[in-house]
PAVEXDREN-515014 format. One record per residue (C-alpha): residue in three letters; x, y, z; residue number from 1. Coordinates in steps of 0.25 Angstrom, whole numbers, plus 5000, padded with zeros to 4 digits. Layout:
# PAVEXDREN-515014
<atom zafi="ALA" X="X" Y="Y" Z="Z" base="NUM"/>
...
This chain:
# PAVEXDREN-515014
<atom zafi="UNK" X="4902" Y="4971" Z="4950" base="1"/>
<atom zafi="UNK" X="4901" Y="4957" Z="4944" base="2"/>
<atom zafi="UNK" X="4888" Y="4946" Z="4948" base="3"/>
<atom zafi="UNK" X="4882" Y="4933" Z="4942" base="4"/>
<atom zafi="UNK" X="4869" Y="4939" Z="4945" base="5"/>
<atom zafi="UNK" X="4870" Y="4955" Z="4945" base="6"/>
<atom zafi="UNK" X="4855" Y="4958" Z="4949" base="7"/>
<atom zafi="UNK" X="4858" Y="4951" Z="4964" base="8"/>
<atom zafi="UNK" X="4871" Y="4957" Z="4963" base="9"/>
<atom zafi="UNK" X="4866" Y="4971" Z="4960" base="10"/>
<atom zafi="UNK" X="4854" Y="4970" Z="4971" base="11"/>
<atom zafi="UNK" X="4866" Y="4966" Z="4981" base="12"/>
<atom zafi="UNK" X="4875" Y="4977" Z="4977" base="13"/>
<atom zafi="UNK" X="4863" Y="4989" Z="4975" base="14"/>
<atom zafi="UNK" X="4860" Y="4988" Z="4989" base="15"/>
<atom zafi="UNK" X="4874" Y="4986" Z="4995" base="16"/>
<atom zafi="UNK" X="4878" Y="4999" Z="4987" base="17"/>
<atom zafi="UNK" X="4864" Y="5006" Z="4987" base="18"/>
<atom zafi="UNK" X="4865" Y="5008" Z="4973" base="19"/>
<atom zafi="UNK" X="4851" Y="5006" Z="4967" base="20"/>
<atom zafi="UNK" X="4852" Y="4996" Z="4955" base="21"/>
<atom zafi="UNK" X="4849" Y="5002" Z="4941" base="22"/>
<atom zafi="UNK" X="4834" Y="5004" Z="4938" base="23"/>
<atom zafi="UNK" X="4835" Y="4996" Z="4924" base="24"/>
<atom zafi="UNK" X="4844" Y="4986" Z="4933" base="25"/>
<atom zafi="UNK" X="4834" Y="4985" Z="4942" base="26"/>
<atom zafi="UNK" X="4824" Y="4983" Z="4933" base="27"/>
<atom zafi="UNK" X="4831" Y="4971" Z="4925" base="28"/>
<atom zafi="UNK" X="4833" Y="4966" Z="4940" base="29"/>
<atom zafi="UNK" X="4818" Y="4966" Z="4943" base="30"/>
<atom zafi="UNK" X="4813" Y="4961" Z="4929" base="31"/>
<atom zafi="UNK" X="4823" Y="4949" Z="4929" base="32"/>
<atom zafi="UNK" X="4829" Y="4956" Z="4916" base="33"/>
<atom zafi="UNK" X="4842" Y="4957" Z="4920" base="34"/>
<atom zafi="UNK" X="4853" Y="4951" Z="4907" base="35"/>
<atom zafi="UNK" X="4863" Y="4941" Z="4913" base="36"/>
<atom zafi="UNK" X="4873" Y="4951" Z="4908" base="37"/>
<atom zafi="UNK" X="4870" Y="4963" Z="4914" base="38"/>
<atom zafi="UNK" X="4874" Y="4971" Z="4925" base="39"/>
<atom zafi="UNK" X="4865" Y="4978" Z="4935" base="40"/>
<atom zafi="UNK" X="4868" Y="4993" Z="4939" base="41"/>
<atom zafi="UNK" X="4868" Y="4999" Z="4952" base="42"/>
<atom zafi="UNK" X="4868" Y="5014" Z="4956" base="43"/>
<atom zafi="UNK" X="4869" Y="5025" Z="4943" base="44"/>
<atom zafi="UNK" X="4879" Y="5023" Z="4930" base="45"/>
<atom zafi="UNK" X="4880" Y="5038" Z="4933" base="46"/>
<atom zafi="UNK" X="4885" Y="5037" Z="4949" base="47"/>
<atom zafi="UNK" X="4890" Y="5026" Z="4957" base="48"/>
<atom zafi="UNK" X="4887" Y="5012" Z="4952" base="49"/>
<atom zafi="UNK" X="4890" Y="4997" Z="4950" base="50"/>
<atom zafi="UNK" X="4887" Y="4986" Z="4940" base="51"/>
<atom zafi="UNK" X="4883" Y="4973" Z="4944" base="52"/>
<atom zafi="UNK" X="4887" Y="4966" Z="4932" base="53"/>
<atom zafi="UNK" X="4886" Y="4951" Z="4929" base="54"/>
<atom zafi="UNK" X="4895" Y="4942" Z="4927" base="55"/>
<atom zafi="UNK" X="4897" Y="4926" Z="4924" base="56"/>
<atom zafi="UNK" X="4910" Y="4923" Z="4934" base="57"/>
<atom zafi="UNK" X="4913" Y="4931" Z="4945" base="58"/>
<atom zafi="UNK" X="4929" Y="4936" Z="4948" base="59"/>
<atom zafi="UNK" X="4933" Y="4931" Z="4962" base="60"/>
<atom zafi="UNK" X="4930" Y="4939" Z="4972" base="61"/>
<atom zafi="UNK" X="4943" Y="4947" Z="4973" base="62"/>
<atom zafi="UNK" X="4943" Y="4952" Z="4957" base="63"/>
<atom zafi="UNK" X="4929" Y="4957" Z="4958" base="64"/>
<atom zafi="UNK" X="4923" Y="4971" Z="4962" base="65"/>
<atom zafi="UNK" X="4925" Y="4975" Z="4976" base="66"/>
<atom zafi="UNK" X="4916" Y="4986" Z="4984" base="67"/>
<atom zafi="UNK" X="4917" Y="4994" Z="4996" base="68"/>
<atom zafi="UNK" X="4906" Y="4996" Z="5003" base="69"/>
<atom zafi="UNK" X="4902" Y="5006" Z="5015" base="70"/>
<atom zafi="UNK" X="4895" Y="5002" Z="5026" base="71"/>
<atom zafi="UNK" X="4886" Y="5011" Z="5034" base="72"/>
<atom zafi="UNK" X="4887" Y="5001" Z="5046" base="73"/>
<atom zafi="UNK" X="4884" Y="4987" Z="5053" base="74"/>
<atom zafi="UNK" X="4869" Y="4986" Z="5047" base="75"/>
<atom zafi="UNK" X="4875" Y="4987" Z="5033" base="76"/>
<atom zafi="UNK" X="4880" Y="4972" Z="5035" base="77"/>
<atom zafi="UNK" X="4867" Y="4965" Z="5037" base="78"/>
<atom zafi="UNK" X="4864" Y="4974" Z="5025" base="79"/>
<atom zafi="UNK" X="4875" Y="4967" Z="5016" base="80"/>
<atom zafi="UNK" X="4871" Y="4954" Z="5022" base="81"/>
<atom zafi="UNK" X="4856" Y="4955" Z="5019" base="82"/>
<atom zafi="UNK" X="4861" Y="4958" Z="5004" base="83"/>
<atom zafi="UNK" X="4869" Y="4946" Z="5004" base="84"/>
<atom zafi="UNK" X="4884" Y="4951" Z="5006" base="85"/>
<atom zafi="UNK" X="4892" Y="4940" Z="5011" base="86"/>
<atom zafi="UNK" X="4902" Y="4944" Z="5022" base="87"/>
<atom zafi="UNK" X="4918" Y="4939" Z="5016" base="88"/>
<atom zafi="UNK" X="4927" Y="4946" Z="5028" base="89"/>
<atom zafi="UNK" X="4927" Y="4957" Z="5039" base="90"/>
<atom zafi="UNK" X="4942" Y="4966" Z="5039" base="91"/>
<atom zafi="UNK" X="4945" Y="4966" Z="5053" base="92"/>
<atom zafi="UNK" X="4946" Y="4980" Z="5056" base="93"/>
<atom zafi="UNK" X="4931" Y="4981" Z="5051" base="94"/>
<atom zafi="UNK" X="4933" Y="4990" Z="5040" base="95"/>
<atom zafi="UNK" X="4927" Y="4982" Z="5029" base="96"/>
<atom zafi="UNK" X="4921" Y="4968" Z="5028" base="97"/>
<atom zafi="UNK" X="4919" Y="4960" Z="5014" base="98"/>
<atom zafi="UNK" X="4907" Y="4954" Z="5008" base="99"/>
<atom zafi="UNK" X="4902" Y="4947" Z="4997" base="100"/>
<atom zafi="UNK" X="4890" Y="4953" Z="4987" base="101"/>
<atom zafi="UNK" X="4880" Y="4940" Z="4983" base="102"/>
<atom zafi="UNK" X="4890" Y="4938" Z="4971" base="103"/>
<atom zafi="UNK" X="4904" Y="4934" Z="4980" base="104"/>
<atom zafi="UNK" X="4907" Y="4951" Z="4976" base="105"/>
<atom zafi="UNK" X="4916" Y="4955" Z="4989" base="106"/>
<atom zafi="UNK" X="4913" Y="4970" Z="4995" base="107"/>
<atom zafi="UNK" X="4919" Y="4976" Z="5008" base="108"/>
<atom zafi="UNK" X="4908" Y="4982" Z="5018" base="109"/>
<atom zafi="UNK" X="4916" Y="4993" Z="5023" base="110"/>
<atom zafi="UNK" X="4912" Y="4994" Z="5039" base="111"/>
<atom zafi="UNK" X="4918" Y="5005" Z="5045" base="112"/>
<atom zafi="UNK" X="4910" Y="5003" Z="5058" base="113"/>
<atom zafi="UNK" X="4915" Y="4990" Z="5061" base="114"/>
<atom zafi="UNK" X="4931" Y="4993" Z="5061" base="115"/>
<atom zafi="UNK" X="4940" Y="4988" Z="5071" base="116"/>
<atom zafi="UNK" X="4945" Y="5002" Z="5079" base="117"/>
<atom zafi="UNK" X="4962" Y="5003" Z="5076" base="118"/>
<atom zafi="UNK" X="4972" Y="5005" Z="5087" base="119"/>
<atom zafi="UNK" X="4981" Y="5016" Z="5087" base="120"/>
């Protein structure tokens, strides 16, 4: 995952993925010692994790990193409004819908309580 400012960009996504941000991480974070050029770790290098890296220009929406994320149900999206996800689009038959991270990153919410029942 690519940001301008990685710290915000990390405190968004930690808490989205529930992956706790690197201790040392952390720590740079608090102190204001974070370098420009690096990159903030969340979750373990030894099980499921993902770098928020900094970067000067940002690729179009579209060529960027995309996520899945599974929601439990309706609360989870006044959750990711109160971290400052930006609604983009709804699919119809309420599987997913798509939102912006603070950055302009694009992410499906996936919804499965809010599908459109199909005819048979």
């Amino acid at each position: 995952m690519h940001g301008r400012q990685p710290a915000e960009l990390a405190r968004f996504w930690s808490d989205l993925l529930d992956l706790p941000i690197d201790p040392s991480d952390a720590a740079a974070i608090e102190q204001g010692t974070l370098g420009a050029t690096e990159a903030v770790l969340l979750g373990r290098r030894d099980s499921l994790h993902v770098w928020v890296s900094p970067a000067e220009e940002l690729a179009p929406p579209g060529g960027r990193v995309h996520l899945d994320v599974a929601l439990d149900g309706p609360e989870d999206l006044d959750r990711l409004a109160a971290l400052g996800a930006e609604p983009r689009w709804a699919d119809p038959a309420g599987r997913w819908r798509v939102y912006a991270d603070p950055e302009g990153n694009l992410f499906c919410a996936v919804t499965p309580w809010d599908r459109t029942p199909t005819s048979t």
